[in-house]
C-alpha positions as CSV (number, residue, x, y, z in Angstrom):
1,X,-57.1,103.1,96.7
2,X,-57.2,100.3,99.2
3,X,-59.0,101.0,102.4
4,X,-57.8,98.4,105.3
5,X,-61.2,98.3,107.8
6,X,-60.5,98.5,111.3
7,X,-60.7,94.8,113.0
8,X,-60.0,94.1,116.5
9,X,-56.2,94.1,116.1
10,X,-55.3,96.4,113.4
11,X,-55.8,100.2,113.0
12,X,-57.9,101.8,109.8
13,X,-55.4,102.2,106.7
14,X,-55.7,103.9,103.4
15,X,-53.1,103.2,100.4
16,X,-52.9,104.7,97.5
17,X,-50.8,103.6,94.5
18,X,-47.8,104.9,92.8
19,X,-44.9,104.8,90.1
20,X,-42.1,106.2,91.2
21,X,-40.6,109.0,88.6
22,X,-38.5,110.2,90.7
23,X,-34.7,110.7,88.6
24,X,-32.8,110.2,92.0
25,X,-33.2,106.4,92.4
26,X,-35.5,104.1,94.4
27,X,-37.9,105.6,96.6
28,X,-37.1,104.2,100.0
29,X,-39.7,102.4,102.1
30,X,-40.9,104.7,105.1
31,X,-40.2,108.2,103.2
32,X,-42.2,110.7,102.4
33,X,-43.7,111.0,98.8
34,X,-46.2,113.8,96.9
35,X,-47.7,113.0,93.4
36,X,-45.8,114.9,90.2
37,X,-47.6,118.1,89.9
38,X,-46.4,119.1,86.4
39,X,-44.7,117.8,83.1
40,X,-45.5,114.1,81.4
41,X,-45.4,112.3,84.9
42,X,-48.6,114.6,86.4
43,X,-51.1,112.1,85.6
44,X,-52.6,111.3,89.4
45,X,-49.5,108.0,89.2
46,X,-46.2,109.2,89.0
47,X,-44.9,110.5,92.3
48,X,-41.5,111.6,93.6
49,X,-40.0,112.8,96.8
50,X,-41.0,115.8,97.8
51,X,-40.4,119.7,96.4
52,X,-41.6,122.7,97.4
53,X,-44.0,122.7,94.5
54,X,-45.6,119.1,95.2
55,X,-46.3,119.3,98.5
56,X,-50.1,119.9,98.0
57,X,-49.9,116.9,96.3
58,X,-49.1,114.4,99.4
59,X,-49.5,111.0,98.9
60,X,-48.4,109.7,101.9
61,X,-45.4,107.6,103.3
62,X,-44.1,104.6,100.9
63,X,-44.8,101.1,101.9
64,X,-42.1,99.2,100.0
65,X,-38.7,100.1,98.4
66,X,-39.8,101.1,94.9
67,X,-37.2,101.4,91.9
68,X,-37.4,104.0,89.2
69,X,-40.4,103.3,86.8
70,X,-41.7,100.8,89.5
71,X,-45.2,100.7,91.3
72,X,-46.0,100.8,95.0
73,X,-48.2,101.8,97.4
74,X,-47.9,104.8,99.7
75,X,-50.3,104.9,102.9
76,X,-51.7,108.1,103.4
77,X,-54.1,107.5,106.4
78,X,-54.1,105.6,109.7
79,X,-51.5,104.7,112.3
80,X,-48.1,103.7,111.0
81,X,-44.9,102.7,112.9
82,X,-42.5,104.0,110.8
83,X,-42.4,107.4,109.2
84,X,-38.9,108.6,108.4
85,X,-38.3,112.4,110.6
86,X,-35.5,114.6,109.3
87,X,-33.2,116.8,111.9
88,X,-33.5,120.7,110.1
89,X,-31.5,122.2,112.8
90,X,-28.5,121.0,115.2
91,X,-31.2,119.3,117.8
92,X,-35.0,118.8,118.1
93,X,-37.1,117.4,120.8
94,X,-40.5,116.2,118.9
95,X,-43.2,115.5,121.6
96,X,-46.2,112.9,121.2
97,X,-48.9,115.2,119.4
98,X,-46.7,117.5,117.1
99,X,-47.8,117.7,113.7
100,X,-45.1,116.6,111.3
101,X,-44.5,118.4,108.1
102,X,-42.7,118.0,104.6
103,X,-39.4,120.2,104.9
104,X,-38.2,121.5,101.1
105,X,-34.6,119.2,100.7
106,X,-35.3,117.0,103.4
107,X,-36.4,113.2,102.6
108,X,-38.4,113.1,105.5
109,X,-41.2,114.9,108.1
110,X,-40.0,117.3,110.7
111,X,-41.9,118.9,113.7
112,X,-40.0,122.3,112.9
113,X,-40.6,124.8,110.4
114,X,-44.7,124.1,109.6
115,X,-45.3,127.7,109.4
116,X,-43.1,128.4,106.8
117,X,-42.7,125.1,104.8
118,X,-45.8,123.2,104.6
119,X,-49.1,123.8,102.5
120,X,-51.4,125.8,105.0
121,X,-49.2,125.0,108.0
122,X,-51.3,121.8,108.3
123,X,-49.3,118.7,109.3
124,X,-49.5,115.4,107.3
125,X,-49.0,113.2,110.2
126,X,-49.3,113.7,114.5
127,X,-46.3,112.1,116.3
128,X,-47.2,109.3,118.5
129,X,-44.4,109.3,120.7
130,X,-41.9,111.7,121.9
131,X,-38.0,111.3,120.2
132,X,-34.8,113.8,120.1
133,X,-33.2,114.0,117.3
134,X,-29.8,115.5,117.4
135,X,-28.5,114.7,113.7
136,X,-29.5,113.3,110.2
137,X,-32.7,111.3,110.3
138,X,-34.6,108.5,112.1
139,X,-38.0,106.8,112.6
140,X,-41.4,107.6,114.9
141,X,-44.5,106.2,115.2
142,X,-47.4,108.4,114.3
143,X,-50.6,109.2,112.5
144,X,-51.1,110.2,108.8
145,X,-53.3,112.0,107.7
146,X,-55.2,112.2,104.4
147,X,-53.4,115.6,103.8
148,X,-54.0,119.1,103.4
């Protein structure tokens, strides 16, 4: 774990490390990823994007582009500029202070469907600024939290 101390021009940061185990490919930088929850790859390392199953398991939002088998770091508190949001219906308005949530098949957070789809209905990050999304996915600025 790496803990970044506020200063007088950066935000407090916590990163956490990874290995990416994911079959799919690289993990992009900005998406979501949760720690593997069962199988050889649950060993507090090996993460993947996330499934219904991991989601308890957040890690946080990936800093770099990691390939299969490679190591990075995800943060997983503190203001961040980029978080990848996912459209889960035809348009969506998310306002500054919505909680953003991990959607099952969606590589990335959405303001929609916390009740339902995320552990405890507790959001993993607070949008800091208001976006409509009308299709497919984009980028907001926000605040992670340590998760639920």
């Amino acid at each position: 774990m790496e803990i970044q101390l506020a200063n007088r021009v950066d935000a407090e940061k916590v990163f956490v490390t990874f290995k990416n185990v994911d079959g799919s490919g690289s993990i992009t930088v900005n998406d979501p990823v949760c720690y593997a929850v069962d199988g050889n790859s649950a060993d507090g390392v090996g993460a993947l994007y996330p499934a219904a199953v991991s989601f308890k398991n957040w890690a946080g939002i990936a800093d770099s582009t990691v390939p299969i088998n490679g190591f990075g770091r995800a943060q997983s508190w503190g203001y961040r500029d980029s978080i990848k949001v996912s459209n889960e219906i035809t348009s969506i308005t998310i306002t500054s202070g919505d909680g953003l949530h991990l959607v099952v098949g969606s590589v990335g957070l959405s303001s929609v469907g916390g009740s339902t789809l995320s552990y405890l209905n507790l959001p993993y990050a607070i949008a800091m600024q208001t976006l409509t999304l009308s299709q497919g996915q984009t980028y907001i600025k926000g605040m992670l939290r340590v998760g639920p």
